[in-house]
Structures are given as C-alpha cells and as structure tokens.
PyMOL Python script that loads the backbone (N, CA, C, O; Angstrom):
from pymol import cmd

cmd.read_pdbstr("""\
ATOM      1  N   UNK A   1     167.530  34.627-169.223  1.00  0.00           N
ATOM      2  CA  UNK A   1     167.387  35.998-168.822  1.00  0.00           C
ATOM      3  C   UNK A   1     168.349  36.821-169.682  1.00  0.00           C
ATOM      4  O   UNK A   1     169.467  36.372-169.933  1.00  0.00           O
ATOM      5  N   UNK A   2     167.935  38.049-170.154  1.00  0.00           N
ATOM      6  CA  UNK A   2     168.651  38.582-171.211  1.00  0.00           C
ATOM      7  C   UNK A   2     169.998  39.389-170.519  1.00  0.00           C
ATOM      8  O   UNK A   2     170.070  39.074-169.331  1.00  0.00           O
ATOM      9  N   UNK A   3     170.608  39.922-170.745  1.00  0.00           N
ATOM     10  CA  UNK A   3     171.996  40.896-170.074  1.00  0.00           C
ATOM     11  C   UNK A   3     171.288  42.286-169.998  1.00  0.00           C
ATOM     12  O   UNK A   3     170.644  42.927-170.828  1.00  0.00           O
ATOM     13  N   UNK A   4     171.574  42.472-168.949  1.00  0.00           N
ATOM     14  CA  UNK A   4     171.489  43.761-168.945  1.00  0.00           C
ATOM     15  C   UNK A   4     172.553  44.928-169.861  1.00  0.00           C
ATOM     16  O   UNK A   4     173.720  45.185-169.564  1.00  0.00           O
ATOM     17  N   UNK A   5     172.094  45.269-170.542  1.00  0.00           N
ATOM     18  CA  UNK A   5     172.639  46.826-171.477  1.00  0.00           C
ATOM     19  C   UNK A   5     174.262  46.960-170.866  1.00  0.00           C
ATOM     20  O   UNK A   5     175.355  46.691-171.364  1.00  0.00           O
ATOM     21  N   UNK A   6     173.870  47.474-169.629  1.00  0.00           N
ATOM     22  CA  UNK A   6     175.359  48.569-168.945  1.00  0.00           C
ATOM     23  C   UNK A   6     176.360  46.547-169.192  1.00  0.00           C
ATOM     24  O   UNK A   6     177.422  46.684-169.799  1.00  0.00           O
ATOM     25  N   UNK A   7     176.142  45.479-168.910  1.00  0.00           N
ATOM     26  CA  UNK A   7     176.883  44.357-168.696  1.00  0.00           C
ATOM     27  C   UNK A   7     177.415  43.794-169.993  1.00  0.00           C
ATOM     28  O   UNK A   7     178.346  43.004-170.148  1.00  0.00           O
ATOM     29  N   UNK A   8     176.811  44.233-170.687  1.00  0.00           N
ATOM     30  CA  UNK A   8     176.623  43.694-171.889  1.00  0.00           C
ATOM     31  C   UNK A   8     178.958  43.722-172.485  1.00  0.00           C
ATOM     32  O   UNK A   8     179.531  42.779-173.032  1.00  0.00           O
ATOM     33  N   UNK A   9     179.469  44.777-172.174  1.00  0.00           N
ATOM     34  CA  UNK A   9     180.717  44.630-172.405  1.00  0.00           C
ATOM     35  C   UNK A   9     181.687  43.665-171.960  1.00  0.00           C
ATOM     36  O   UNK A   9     182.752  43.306-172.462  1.00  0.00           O
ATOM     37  N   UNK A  10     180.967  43.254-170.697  1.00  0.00           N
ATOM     38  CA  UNK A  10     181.961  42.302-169.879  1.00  0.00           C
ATOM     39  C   UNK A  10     181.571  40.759-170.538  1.00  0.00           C
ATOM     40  O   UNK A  10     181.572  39.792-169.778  1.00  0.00           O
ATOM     41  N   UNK A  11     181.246  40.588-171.958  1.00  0.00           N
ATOM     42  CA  UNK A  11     180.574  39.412-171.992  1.00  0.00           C
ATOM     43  C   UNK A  11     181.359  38.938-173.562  1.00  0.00           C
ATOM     44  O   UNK A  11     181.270  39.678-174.542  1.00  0.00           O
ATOM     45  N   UNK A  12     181.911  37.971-173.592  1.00  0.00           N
ATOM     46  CA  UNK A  12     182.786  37.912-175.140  1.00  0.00           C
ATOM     47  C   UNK A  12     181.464  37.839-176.035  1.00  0.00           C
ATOM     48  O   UNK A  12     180.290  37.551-175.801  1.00  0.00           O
ATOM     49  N   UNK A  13     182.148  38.209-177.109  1.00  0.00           N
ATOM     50  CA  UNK A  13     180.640  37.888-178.395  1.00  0.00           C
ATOM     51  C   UNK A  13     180.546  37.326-178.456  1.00  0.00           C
ATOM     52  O   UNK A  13     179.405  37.147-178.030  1.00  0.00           O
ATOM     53  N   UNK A  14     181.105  36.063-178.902  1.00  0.00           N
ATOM     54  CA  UNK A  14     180.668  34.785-178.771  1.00  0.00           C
ATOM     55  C   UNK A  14     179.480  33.719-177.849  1.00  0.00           C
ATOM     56  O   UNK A  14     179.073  32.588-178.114  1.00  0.00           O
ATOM     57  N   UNK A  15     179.110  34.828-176.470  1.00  0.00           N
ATOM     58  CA  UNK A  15     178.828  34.365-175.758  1.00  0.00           C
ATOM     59  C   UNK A  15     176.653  33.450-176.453  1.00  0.00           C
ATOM     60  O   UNK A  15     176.174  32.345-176.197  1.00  0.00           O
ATOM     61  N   UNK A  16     176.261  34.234-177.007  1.00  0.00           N
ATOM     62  CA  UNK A  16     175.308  32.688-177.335  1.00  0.00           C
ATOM     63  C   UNK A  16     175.593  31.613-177.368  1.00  0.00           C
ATOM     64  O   UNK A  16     174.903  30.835-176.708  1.00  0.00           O
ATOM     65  N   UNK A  17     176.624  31.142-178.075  1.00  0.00           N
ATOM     66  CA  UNK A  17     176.985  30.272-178.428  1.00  0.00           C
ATOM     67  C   UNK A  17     177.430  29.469-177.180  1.00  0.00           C
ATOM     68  O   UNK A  17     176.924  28.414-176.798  1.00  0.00           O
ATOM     69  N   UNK A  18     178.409  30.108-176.633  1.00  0.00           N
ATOM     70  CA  UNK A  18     179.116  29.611-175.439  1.00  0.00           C
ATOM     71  C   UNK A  18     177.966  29.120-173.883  1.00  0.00           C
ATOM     72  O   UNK A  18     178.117  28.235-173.042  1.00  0.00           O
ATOM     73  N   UNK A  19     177.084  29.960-174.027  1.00  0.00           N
ATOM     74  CA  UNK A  19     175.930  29.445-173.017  1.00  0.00           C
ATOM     75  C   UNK A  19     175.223  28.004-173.905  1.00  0.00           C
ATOM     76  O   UNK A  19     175.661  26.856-173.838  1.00  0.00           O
ATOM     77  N   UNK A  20     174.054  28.465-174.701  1.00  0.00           N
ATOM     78  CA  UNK A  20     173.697  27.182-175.461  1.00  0.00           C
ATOM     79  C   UNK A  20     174.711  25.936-175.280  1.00  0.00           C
ATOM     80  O   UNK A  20     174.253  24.826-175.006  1.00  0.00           O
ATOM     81  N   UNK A  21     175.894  26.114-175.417  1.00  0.00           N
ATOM     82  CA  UNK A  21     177.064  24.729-175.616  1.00  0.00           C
ATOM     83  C   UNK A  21     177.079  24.209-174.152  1.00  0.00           C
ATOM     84  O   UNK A  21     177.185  23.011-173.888  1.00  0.00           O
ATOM     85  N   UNK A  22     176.980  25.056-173.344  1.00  0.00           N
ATOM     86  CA  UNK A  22     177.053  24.412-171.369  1.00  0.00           C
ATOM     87  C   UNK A  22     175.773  24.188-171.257  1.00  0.00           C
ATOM     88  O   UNK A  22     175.607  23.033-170.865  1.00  0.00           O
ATOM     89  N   UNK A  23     174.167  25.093-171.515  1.00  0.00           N
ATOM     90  CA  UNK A  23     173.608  24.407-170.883  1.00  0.00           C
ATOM     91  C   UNK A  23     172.935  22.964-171.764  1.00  0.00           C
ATOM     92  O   UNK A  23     172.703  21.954-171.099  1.00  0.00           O
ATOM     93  N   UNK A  24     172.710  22.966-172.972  1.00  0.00           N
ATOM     94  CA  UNK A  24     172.182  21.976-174.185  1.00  0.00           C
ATOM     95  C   UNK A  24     173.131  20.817-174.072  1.00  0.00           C
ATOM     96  O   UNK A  24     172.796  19.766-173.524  1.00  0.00           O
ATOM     97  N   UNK A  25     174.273  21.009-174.573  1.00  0.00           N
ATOM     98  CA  UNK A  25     175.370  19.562-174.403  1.00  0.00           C
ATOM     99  C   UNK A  25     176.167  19.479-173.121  1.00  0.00           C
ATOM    100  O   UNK A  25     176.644  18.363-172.916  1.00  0.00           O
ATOM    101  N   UNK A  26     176.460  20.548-172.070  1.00  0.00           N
ATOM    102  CA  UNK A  26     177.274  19.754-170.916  1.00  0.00           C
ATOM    103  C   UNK A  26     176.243  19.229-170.202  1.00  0.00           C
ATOM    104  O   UNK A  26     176.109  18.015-170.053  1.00  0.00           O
ATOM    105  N   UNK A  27     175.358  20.199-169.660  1.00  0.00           N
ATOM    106  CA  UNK A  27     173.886  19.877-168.963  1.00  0.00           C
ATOM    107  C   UNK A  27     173.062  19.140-169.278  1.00  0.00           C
ATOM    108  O   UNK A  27     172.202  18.565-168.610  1.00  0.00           O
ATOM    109  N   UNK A  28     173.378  19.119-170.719  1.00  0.00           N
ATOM    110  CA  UNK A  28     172.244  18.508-171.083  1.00  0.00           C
ATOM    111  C   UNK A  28     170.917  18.728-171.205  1.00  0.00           C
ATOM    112  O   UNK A  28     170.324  17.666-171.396  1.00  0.00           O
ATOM    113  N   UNK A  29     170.332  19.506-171.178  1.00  0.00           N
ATOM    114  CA  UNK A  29     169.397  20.380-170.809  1.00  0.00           C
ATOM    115  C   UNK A  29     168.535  20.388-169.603  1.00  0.00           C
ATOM    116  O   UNK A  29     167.313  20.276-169.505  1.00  0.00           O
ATOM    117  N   UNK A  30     169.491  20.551-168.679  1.00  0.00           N
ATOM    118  CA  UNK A  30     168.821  19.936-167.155  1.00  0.00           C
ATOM    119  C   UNK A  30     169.626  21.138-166.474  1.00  0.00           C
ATOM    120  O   UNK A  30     170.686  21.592-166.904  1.00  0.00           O
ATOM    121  N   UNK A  31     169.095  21.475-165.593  1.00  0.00           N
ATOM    122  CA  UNK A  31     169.636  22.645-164.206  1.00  0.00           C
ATOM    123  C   UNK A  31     171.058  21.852-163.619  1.00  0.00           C
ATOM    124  O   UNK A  31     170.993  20.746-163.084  1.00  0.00           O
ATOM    125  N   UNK A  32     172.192  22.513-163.788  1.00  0.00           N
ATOM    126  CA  UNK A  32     173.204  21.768-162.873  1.00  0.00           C
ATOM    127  C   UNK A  32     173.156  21.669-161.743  1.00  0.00           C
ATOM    128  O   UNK A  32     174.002  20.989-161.162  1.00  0.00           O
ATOM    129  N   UNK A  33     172.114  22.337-161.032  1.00  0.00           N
ATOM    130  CA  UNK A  33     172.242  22.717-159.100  1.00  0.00           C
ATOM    131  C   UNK A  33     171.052  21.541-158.748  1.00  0.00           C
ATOM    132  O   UNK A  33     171.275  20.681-157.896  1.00  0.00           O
ATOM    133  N   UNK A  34     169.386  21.617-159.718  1.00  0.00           N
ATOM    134  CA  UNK A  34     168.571  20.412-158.573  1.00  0.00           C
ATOM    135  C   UNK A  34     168.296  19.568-159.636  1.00  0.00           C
ATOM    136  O   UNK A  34     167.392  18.820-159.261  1.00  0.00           O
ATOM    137  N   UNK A  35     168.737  19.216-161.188  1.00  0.00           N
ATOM    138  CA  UNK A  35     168.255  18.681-162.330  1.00  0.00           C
ATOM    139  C   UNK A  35     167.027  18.922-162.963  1.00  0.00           C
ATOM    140  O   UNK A  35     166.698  18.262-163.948  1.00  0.00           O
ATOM    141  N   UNK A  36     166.241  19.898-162.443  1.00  0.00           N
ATOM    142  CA  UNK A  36     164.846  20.023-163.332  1.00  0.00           C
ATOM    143  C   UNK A  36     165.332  20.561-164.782  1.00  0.00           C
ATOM    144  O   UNK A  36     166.268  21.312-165.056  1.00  0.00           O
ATOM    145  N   UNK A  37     164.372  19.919-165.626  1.00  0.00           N
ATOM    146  CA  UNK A  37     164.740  19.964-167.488  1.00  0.00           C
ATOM    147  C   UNK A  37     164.448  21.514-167.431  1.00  0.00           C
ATOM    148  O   UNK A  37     163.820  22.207-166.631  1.00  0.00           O
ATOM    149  N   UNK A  38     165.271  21.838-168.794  1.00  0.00           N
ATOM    150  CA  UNK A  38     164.812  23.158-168.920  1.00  0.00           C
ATOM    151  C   UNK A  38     163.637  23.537-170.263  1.00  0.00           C
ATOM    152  O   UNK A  38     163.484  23.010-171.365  1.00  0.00           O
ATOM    153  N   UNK A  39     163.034  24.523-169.678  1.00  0.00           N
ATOM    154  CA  UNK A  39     161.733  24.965-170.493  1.00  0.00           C
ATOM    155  C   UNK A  39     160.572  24.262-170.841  1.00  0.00           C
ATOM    156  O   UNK A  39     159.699  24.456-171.687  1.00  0.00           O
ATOM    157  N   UNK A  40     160.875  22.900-169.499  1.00  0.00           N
ATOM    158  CA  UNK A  40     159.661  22.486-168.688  1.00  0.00           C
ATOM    159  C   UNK A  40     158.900  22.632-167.946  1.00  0.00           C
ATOM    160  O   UNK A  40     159.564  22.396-166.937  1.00  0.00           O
ATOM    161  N   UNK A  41     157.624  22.930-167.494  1.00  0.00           N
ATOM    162  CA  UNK A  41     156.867  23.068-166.024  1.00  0.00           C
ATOM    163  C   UNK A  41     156.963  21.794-165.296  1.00  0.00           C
ATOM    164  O   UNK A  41     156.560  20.650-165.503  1.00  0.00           O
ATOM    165  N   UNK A  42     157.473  22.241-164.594  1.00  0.00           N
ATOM    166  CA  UNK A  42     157.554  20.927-163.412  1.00  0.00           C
ATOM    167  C   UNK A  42     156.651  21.673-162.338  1.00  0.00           C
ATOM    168  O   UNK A  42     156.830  22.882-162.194  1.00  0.00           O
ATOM    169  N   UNK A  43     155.705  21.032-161.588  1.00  0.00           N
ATOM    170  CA  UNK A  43     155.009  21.135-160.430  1.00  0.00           C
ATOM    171  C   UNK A  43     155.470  20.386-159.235  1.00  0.00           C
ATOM    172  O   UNK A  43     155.565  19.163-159.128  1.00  0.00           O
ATOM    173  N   UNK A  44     155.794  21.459-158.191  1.00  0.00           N
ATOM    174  CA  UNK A  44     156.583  21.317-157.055  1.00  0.00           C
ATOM    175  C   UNK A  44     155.515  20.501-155.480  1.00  0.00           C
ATOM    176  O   UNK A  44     154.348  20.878-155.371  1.00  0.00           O
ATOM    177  N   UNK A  45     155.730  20.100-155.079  1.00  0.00           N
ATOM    178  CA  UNK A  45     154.690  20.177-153.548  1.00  0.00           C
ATOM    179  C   UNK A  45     155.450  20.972-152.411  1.00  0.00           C
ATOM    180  O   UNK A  45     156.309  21.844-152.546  1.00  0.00           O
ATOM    181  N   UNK A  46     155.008  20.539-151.470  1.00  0.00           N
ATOM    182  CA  UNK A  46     155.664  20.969-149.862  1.00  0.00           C
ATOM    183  C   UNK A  46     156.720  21.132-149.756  1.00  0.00           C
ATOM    184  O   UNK A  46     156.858  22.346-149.604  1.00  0.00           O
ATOM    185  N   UNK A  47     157.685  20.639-149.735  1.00  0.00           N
ATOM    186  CA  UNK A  47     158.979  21.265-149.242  1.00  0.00           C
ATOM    187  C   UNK A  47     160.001  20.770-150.818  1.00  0.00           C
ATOM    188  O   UNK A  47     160.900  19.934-150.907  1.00  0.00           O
ATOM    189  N   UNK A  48     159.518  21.499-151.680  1.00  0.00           N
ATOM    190  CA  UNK A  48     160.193  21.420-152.589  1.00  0.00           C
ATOM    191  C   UNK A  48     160.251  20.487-153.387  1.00  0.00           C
ATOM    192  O   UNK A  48     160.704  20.598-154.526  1.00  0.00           O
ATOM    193  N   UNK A  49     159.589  18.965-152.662  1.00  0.00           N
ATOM    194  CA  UNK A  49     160.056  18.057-154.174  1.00  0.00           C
ATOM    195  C   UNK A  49     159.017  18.313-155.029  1.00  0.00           C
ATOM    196  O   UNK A  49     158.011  19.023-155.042  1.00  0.00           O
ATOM    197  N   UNK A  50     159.679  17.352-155.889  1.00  0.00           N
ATOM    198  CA  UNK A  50     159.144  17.502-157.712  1.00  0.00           C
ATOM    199  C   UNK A  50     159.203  16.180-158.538  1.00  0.00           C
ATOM    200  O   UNK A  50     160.245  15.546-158.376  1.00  0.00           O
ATOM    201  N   UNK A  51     158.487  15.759-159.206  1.00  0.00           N
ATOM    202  CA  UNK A  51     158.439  14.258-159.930  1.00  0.00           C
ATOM    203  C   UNK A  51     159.347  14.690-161.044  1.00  0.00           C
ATOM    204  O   UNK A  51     159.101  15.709-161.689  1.00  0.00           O
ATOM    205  N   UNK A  52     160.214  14.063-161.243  1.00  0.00           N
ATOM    206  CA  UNK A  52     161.314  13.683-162.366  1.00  0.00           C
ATOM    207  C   UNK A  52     160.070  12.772-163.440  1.00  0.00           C
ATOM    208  O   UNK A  52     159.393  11.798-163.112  1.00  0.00           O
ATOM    209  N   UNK A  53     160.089  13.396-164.584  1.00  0.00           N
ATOM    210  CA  UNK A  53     159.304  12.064-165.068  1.00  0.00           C
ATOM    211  C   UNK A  53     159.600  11.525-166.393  1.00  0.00           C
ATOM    212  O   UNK A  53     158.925  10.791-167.115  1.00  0.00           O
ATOM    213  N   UNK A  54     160.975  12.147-166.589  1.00  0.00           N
ATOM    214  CA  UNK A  54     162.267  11.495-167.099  1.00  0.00           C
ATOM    215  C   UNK A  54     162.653  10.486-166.975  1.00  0.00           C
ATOM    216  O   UNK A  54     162.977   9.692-167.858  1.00  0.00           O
ATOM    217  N   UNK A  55     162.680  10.339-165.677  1.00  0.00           N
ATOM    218  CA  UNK A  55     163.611   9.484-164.945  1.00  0.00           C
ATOM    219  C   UNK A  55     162.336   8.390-164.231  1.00  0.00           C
ATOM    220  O   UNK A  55     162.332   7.160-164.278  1.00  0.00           O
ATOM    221  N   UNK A  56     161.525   9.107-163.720  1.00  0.00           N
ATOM    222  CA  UNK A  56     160.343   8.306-163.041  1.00  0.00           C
ATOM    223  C   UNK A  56     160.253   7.859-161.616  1.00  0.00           C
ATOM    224  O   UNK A  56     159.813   6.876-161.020  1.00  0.00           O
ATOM    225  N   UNK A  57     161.140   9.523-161.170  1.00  0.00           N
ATOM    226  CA  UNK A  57     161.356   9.309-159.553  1.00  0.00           C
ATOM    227  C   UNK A  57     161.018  10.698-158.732  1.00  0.00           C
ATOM    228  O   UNK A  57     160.838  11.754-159.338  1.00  0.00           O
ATOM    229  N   UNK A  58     160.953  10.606-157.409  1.00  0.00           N
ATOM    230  CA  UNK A  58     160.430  12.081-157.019  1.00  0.00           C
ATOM    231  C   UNK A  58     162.233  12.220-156.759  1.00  0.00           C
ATOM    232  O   UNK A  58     163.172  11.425-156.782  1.00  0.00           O
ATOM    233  N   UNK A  59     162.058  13.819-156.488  1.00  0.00           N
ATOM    234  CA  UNK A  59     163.901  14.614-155.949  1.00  0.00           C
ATOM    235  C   UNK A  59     162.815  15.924-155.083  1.00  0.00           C
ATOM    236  O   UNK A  59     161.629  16.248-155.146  1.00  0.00           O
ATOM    237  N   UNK A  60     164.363  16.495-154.094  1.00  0.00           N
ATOM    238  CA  UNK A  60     164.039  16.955-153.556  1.00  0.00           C
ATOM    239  C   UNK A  60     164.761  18.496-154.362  1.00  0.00           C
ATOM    240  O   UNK A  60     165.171  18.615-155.517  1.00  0.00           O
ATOM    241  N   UNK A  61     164.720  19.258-153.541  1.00  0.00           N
ATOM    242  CA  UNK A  61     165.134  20.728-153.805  1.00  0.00           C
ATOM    243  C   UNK A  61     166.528  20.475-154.775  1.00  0.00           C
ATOM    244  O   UNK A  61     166.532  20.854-155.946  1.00  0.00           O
ATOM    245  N   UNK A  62     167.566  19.876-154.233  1.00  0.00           N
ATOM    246  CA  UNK A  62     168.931  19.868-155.080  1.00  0.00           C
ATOM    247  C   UNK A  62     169.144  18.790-155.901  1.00  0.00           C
ATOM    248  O   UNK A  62     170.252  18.535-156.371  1.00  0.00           O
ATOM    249  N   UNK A  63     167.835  17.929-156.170  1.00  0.00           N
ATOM    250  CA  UNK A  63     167.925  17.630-157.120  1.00  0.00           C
ATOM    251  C   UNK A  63     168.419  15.651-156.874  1.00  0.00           C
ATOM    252  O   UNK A  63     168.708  14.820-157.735  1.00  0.00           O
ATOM    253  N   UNK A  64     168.333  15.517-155.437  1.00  0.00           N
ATOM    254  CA  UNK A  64     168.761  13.989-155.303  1.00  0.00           C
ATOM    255  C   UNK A  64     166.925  13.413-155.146  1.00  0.00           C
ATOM    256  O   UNK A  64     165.834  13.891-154.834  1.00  0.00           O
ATOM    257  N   UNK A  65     167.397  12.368-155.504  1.00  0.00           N
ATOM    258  CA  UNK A  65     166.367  10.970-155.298  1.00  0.00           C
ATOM    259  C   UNK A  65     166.010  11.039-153.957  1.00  0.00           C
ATOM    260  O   UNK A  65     166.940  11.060-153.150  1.00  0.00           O
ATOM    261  N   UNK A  66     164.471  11.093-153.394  1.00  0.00           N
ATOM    262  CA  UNK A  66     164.303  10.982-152.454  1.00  0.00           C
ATOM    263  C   UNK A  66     162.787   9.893-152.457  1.00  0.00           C
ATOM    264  O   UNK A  66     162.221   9.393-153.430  1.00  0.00           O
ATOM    265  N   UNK A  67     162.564   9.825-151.496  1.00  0.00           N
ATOM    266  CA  UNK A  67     160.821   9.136-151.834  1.00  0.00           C
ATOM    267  C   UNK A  67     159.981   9.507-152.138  1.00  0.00           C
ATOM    268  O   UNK A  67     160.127  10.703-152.388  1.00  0.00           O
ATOM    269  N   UNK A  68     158.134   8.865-152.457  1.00  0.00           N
ATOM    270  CA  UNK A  68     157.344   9.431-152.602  1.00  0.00           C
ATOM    271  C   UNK A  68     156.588  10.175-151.456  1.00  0.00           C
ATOM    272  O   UNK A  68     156.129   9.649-150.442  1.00  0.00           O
ATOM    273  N   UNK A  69     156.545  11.440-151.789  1.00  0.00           N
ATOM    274  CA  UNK A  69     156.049  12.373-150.579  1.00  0.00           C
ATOM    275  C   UNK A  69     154.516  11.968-150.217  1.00  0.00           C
ATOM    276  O   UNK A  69     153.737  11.833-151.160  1.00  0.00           O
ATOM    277  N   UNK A  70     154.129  11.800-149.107  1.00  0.00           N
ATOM    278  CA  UNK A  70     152.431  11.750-148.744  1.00  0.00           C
ATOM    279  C   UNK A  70     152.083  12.685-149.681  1.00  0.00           C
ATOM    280  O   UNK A  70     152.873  13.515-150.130  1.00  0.00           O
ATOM    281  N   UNK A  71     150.420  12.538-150.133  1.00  0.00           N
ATOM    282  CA  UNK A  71     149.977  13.618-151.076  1.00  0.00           C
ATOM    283  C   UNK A  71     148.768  13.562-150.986  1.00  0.00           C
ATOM    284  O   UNK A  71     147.945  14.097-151.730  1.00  0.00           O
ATOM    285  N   UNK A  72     148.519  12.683-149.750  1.00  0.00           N
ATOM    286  CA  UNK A  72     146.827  13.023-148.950  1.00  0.00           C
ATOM    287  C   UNK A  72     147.092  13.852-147.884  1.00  0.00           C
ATOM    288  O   UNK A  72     146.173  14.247-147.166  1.00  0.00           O
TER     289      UNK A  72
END
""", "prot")
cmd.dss("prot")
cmd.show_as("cartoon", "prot")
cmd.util.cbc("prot")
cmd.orient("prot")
C-alpha cells in the first residue's frame, strides 16, 4: 500500500529499502501475523482456514497448523 502524501515526512528515505529487507529476507516473504506468502492468491473456506501448499498443510486464521476442514 503506497503512503499517503501528508505521511510521507514521517518516513526515512531509505524506507524502500528498509521494508523490502523485513518483509523479503526477515519474513521471508510470508505475512508475520497468519504466514500466507506474499503476492499469492490463497483461497480461504469457512472460518478462515487456507491450504499452505508450501508446506502441504491446512492453517487457520493466525497462521498455525490445524486439520483438514470438512469440504462436503
């Protein structure tokens, strides 16, 4: 999401750089809060989970290992 204009001062110049570096190499390119990859479509069901298919497991909303959800 881009900065808004009026925010744009409160932000060091550097800052491309400094985002790209947390989310690409600390993250890894994964969400730190539920792990979905980034600038992937992941398709969600019922109460939020989502197939990891990275990994080759379902997660729920924050991102832990949970089971396979019914899907009849």
């Amino acid at each position: 999401m881009p900065i808004r204009p009026e925010l744009k001062p409160l932000y060091p110049a550097d800052w491309p750089q400094i985002s790209r570096s947390v989310r690409f190499e600390r993250a890894q390119g994964r969400c730190q809060r539920c792990g979905r990859p980034h600038g992937e479509r992941v398709r969600t069901v019922a109460p939020g989970l989502w197939f990891d298919a990275g990994q080759g497991v379902w997660r729920d909303a924050r991102g832990r290992v949970t089971r396979c959800p019914d899907l009849i």
